[in-house]
C-alpha positions in Angstrom: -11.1 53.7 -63.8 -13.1 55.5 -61.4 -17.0 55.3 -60.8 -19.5 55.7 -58.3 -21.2 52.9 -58.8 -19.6 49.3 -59.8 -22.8 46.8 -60.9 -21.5 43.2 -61.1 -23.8 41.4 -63.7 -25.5 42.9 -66.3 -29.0 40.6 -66.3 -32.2 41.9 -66.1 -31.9 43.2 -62.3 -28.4 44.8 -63.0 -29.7 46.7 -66.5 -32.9 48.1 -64.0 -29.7 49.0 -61.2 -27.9 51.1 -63.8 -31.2 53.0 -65.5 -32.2 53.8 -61.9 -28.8 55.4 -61.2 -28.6 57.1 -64.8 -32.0 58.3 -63.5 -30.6 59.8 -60.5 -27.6 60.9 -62.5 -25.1 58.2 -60.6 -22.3 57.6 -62.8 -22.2 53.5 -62.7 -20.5 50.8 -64.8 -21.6 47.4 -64.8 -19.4 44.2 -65.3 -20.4 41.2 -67.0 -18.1 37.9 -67.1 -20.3 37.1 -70.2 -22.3 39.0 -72.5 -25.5 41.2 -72.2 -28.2 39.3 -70.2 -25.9 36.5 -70.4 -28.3 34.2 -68.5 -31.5 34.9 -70.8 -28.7 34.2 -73.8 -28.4 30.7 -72.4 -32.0 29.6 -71.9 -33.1 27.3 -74.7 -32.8 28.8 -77.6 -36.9 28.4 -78.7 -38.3 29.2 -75.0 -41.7 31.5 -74.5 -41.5 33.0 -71.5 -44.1 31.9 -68.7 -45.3 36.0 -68.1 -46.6 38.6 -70.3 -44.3 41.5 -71.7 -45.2 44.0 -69.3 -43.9 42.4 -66.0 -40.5 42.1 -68.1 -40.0 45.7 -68.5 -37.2 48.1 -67.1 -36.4 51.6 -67.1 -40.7 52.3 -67.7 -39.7 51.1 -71.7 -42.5 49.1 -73.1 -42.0 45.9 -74.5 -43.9 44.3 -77.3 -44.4 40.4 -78.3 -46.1 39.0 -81.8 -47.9 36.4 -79.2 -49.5 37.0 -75.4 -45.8 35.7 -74.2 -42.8 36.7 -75.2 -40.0 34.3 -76.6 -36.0 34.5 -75.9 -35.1 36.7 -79.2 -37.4 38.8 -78.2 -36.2 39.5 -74.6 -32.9 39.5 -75.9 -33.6 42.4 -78.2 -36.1 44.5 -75.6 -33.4 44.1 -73.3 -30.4 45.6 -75.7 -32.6 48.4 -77.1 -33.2 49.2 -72.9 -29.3 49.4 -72.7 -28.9 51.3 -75.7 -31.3 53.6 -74.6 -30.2 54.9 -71.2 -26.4 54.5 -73.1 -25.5 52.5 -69.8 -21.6 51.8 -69.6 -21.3 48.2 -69.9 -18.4 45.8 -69.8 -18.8 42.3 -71.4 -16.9 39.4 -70.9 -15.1 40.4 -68.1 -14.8 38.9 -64.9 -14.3 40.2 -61.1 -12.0 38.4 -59.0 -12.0 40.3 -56.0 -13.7 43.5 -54.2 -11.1 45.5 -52.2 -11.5 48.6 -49.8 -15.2 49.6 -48.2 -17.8 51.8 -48.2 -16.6 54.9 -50.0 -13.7 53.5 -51.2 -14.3 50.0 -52.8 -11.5 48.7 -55.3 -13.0 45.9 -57.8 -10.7 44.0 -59.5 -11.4 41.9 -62.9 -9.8 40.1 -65.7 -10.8 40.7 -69.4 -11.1 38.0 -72.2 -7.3 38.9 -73.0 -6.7 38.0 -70.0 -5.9 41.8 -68.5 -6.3 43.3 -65.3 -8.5 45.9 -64.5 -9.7 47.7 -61.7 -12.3 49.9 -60.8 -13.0 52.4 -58.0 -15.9 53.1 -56.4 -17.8 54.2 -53.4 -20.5 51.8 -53.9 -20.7 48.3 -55.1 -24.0 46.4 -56.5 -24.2 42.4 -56.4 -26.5 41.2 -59.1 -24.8 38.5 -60.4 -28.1 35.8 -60.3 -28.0 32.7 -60.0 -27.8 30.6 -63.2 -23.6 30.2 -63.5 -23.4 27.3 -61.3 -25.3 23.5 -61.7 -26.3 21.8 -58.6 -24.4 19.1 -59.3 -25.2 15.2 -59.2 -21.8 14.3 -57.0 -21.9 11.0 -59.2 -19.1 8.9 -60.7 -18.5 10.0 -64.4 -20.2 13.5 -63.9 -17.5 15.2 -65.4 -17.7 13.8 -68.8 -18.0 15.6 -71.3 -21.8 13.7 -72.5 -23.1 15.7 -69.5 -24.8 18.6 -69.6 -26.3 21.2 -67.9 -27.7 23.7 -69.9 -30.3 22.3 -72.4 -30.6 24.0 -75.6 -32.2 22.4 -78.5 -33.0 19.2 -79.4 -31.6 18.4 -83.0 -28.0 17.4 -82.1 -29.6 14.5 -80.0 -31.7 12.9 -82.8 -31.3 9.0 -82.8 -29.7 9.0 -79.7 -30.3 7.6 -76.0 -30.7 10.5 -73.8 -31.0 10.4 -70.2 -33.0 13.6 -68.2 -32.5 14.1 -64.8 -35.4 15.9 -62.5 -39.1 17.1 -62.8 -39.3 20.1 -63.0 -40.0 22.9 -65.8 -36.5 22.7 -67.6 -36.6 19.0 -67.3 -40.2 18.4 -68.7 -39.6 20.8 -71.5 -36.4 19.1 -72.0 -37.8 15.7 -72.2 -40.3 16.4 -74.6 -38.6 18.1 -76.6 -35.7 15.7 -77.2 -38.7 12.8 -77.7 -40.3 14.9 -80.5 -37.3 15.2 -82.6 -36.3 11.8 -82.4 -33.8 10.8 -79.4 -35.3 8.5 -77.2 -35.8 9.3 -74.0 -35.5 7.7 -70.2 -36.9 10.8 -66.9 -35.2 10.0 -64.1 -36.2 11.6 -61.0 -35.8 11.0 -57.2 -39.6 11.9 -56.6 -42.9 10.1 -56.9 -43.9 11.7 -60.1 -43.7 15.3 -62.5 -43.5 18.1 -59.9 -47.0 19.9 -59.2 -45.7 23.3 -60.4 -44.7 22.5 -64.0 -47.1 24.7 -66.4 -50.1 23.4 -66.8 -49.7 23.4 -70.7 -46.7 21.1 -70.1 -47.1 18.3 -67.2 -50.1 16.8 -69.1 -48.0 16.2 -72.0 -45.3 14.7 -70.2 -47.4 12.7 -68.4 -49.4 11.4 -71.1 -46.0 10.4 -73.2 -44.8 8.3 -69.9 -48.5 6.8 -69.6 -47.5 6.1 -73.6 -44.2 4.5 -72.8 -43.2 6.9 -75.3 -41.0 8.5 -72.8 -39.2 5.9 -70.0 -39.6 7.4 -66.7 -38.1 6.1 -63.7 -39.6 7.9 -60.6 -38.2 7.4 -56.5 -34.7 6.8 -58.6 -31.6 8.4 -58.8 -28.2 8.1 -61.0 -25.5 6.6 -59.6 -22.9 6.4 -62.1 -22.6 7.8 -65.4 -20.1 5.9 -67.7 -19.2 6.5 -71.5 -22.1 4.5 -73.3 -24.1 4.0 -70.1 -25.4 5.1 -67.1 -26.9 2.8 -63.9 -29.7 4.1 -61.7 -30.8 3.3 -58.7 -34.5 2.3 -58.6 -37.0 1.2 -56.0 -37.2 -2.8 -57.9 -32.9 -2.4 -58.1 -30.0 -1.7 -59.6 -30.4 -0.9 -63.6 -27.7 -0.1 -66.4 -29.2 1.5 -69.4 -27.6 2.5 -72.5 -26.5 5.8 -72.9 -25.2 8.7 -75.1 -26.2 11.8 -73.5 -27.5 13.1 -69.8 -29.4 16.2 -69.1 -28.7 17.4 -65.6 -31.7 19.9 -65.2 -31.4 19.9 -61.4 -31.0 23.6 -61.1 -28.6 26.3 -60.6 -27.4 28.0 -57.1 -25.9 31.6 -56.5 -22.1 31.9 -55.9 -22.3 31.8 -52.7 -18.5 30.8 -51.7 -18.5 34.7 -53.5 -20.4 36.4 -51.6 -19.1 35.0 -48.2 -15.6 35.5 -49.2 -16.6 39.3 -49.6 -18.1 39.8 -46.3 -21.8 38.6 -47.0 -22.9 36.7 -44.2 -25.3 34.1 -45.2 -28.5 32.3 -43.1 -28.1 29.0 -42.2 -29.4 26.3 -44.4 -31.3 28.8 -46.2 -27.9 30.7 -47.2 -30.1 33.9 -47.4 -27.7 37.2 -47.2 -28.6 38.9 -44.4 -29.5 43.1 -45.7 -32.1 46.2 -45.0 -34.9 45.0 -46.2 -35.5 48.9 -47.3 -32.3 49.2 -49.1 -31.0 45.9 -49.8 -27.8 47.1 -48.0 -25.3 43.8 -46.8 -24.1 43.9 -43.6 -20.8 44.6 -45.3 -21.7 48.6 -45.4 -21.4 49.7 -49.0 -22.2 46.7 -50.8 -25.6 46.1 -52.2 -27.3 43.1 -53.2 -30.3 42.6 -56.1 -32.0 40.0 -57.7 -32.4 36.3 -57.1 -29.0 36.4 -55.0 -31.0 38.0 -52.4 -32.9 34.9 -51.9 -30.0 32.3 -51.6 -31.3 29.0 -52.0 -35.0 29.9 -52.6 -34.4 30.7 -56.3 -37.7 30.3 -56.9 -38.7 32.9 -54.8 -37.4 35.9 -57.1 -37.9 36.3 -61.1 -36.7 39.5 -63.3 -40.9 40.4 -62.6 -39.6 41.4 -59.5 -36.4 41.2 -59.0 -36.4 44.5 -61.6 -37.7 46.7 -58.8 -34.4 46.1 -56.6 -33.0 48.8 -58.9 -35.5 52.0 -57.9 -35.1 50.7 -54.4 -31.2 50.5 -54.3 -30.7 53.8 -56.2 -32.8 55.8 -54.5 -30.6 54.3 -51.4 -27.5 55.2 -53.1 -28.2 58.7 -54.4 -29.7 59.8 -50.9 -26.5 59.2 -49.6 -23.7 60.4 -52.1 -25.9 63.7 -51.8 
């Protein structure tokens, strides 16, 4: 199969990479190892999104919410109708194993969910596989059983039950609360002094006032150190503790694939892991190979959102049609 374009990941940031090439009439596909905004699929399922609809918007469609903020379903839908629209080749569930070949000439292999190979040429290749795949782990004892688990959902499977949250941030307060108001009872564990400073504002009072309660148990300056089948022990300032335990929320985060990326030529900044590109193309130093989204900010993750991670696209197409004439 032969393209000019290969997008891998087909989020937010890789939809806006393909409309701008359709734009520009740059035959692209784009391969997804999950399904459509695969990321956005996972978030929990009842979240409202912190921005309003217009700084979620591709391809100059307009977006519409019932409230100021729009909630998962509806970015979900907005973001289907977007691929529909522009009639953007997309493969799902389908994941790339290796990029081949250079600039001009790039061979992308992938495995389906049959388990096939495929591959793909192209003469340019787009990175914009974000960032939420892989956990920052705990690198405890028992971490890789199977109460453990890193992508919160919804509460009501964990009513009645002890549940354990790990970190302080947005995902964990929201997390935390949520489990407490449908019954599971509920022990924040964090490494800091306290709720971080940049939870929303609607959300670290509450939190704090259900820990001023005791309604929540909150162990701050702490940190797990071993997670067992019906318990978990933590370290705290005053000791050693062993609580009781069924399930443990690890909302610590999520990284870009790094080991990826290096392993195709992408060299990456120190402690920062930052890729190293054209700040006016978002070109890698691996000539060919562009890179868009919140993988362009390696560990800063919090420094790039689809609000502006969805320009990448105009900028990387333009790049691209400029120079396949």
């Amino acid at each position: 199969m032969s393209f000019e374009v290969v997008i891998v990941g087909a989020g937010p940031t890789g939809l806006a990479c393909g409309i701008e090439l359709k734009k520009r009439g740059v035959p692209a596909v784009l391969i997804e190892k999950g399904c459509l905004v695969n990321s956005l699929y996972h978030y929990p399922t009842n979240m409202v999104f912190f921005t309003t609809p217009e700084l979620l918007e591709i391809g100059g469609l307009p977006m519409t919410s019932l409230n100021e903020k729009p909630n998962r379903i509806e970015a979900l839908k907005y973001y289907r109708r977007a691929a529909e629209h522009y009639g953007l080749e997309i493969r799902q569930y389908e994941r790339v194993t290796r990029i081949e070949g250079g600039d001009g000439d790039f061979q992308t292999h992938t495995v389906d969910r049959q388990g096939a190979a495929q591959t793909y040429a192209a003469r340019k290749v787009i990175l914009a596989t974000g960032y939420y795949d892989i956990p920052n782990y705990l690198n405890v004892p028992g971490e890789d059983l199977p109460k453990v688990i890193h992508y919160y959902r919804e509460a009501h499977p964990y009513f009645n039950c002890d549940v354990a949250v790990i970190g302080a941030k947005n995902s964990a307060a929201i997390a935390a609360l949520e489990l407490f108001w449908t019954g599971a009872r509920v022990t924040l564990i964090h490494r800091g002094p306290a709720i971080h400073k940049h939870v929303k504002y609607w959300i670290k009072p509450n939190i704090e006032n259900r820990i001023t309660a005791g309604e929540v148990k909150a162990y701050f300056n702490s940190s797990l150190s071993e997670i067992r089948p019906e318990s978990i022990s933590v370290r705290t300032p005053d000791g050693e503790v062993s609580l009781k335990n069924d399930f443990v929320f690890a909302m610590t985060g999520y990284r870009p694939d790094f080991e990826f990326m290096a392993a195709h030529g992408i060299h990456l900044e120190g402690e920062s892991q930052k890729p190293r590109t054209n700040p006016d193309t978002l070109e890698s130093e691996r000539r060919g190979m562009y890179l868009a989204g919140v993988v362009v900010a390696g560990r800063h993750t919090n420094e790039i959102f689809i609000e502006n991670g969805r320009f990448h696209g105009e900028k990387i197409a333009a790049d691209i049609a400029a120079k396949l004439g």
